[in-house]
KOLTORFI-250791 format. One record per residue: residue number from 1; residue in three letters; x, y, z of N, C-alpha, C, O, CB in turn. Coordinates in steps of 0.1 Angstrom, whole numbers. Atoms other than C-alpha are relative to their C-alpha. Glycine has a CB too. Example, Ala and Ser with C-alpha at 12.3 -4.5 7.8 and 13.67 -1.06 7.14 Angstrom:
+-----+------+-------+-------+-------+-------+-------+-------+-------+-------+-------+-------+-------+-------+-------+-------+-------+
|  nr | rest |   n_X |   n_Y |   n_Z |  ca_X |  ca_Y |  ca_Z |   c_X |   c_Y |   c_Z |   o_X |   o_Y |   o_Z |  cb_X |  cb_Y |  cb_Z |
+-----+------+-------+-------+-------+-------+-------+-------+-------+-------+-------+-------+-------+-------+-------+-------+-------+
|   1 |  ALA |     9 |   -12 |     0 |   123 |   -45 |    78 |     9 |    12 |     0 |    19 |    12 |     7 |   -10 |     0 |    12 |
|   2 |  SER |    -9 |   -11 |     0 |   137 |   -11 |    71 |    -8 |    11 |     8 |    -3 |    22 |     9 |     4 |     5 |   -14 |
+-----+------+-------+-------+-------+-------+-------+-------+-------+-------+-------+-------+-------+-------+-------+-------+-------+
This chain:
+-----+------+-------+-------+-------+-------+-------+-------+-------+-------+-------+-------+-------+-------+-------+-------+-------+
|  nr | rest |   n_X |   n_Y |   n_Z |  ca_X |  ca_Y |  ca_Z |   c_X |   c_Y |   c_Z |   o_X |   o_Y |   o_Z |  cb_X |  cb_Y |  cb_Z |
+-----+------+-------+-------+-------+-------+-------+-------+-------+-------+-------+-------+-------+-------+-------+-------+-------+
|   1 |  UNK |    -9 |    12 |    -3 |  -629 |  1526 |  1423 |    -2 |    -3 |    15 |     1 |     5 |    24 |    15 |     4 |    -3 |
|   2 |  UNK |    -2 |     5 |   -15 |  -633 |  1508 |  1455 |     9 |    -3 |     4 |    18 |    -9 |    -3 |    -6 |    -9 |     5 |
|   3 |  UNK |   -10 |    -1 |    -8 |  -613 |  1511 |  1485 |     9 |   -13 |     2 |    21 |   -11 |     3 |    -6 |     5 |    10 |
|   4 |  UNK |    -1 |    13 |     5 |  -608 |  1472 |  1484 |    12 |     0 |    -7 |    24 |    -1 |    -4 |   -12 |    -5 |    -8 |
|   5 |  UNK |    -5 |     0 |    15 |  -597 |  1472 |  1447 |    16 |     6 |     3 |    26 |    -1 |     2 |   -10 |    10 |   -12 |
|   6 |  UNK |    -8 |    -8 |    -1 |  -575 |  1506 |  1456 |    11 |    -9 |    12 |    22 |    -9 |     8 |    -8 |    13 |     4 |
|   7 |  UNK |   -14 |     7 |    -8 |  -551 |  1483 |  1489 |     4 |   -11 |    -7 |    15 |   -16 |    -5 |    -2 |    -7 |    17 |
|   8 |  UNK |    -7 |    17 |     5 |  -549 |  1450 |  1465 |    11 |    10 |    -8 |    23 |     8 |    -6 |   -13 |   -14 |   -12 |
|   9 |  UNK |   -11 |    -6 |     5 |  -532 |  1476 |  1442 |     8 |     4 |     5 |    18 |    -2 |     1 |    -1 |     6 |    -4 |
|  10 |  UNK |   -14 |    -5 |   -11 |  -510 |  1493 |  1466 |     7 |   -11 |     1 |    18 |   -13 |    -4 |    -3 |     5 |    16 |
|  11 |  UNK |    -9 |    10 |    -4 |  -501 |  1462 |  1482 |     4 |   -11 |   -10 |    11 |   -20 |    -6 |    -7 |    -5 |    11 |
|  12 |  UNK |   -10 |     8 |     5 |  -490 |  1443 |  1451 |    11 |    12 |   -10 |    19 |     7 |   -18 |    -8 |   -14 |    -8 |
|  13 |  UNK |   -10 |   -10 |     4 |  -471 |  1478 |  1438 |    11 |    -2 |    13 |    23 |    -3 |    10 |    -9 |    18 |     0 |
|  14 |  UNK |   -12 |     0 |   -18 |  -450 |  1475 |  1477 |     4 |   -13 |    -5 |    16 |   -15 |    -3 |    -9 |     0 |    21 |
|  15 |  UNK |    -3 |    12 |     0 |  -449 |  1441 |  1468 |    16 |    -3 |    -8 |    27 |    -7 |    -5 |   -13 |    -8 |    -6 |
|  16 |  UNK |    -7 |     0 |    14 |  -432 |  1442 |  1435 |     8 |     8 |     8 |    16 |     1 |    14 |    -7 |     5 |   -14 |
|  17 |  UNK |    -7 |    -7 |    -3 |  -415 |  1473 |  1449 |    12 |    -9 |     5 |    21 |   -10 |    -3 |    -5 |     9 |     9 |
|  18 |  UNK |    -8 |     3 |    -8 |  -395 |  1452 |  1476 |     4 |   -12 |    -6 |    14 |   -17 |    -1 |    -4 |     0 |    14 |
|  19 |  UNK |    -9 |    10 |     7 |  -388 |  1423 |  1453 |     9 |     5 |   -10 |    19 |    -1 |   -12 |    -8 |   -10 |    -7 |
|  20 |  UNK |    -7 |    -9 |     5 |  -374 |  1447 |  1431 |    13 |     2 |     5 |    25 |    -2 |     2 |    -6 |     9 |     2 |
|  21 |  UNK |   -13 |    -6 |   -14 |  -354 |  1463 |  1460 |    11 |   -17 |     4 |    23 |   -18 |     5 |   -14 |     6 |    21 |
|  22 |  UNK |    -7 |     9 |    -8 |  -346 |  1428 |  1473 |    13 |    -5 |   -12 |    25 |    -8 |   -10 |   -11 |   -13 |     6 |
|  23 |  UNK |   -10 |     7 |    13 |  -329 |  1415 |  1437 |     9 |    10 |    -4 |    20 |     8 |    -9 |   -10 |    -6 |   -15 |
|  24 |  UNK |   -15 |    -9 |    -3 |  -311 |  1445 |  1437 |    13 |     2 |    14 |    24 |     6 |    14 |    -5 |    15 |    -1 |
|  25 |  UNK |   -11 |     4 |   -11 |  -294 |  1440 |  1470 |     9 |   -13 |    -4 |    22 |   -14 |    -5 |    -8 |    -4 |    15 |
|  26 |  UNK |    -9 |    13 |     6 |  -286 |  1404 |  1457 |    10 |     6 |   -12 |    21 |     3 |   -12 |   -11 |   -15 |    -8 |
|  27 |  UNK |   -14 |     0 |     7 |  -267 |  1420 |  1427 |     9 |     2 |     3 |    19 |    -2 |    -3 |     2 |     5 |    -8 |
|  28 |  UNK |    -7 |   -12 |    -1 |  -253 |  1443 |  1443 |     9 |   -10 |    13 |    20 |    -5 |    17 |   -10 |    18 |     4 |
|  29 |  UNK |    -4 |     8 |   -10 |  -242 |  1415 |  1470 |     9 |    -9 |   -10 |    21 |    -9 |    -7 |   -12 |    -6 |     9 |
|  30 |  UNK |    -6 |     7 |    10 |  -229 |  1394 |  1440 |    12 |     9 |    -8 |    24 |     8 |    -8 |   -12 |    -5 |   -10 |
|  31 |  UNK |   -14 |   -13 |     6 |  -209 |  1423 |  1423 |    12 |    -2 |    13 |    23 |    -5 |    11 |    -8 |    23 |    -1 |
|  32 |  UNK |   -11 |    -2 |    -6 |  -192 |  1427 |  1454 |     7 |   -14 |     7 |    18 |   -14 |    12 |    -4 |    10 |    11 |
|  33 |  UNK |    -9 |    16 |    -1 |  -184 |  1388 |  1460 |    10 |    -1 |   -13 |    22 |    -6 |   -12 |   -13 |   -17 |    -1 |
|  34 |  UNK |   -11 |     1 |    10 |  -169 |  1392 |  1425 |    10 |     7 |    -2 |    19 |     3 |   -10 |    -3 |    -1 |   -10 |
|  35 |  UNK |   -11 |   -11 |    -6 |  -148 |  1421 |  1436 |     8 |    -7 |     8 |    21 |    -7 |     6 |    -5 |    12 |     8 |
|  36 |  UNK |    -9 |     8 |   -11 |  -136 |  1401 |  1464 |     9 |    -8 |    -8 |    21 |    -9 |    -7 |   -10 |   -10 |    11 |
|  37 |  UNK |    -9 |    13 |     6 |  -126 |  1372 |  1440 |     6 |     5 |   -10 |    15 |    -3 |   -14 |    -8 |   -13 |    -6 |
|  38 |  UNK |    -9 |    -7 |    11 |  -111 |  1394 |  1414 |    12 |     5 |     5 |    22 |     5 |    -1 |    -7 |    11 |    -5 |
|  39 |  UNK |   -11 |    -8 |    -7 |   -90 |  1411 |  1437 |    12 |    -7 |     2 |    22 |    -2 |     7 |    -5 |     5 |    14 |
+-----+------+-------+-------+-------+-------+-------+-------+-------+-------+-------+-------+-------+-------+-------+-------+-------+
């Protein structure tokens, strides 16, 4: 496997990772706006 091949992979695994990561901050940012408004 070339080394090439091997960062495009990484870097759209990190990629994915942190959109991941990011759309779980938004729920978790949304949950707690609906806590607020629940309250």
């Amino acid at each position: 496997m070339p080394t090439k091949y091997k960062t495009l992979l990484a870097n759209e695994y990190l990629l994915t990772f942190q959109e991941k990561k990011h759309g779980l901050m938004e729920v978790i940012k949304h949950k707690k706006i609906l806590l607020i408004y629940s309250e």
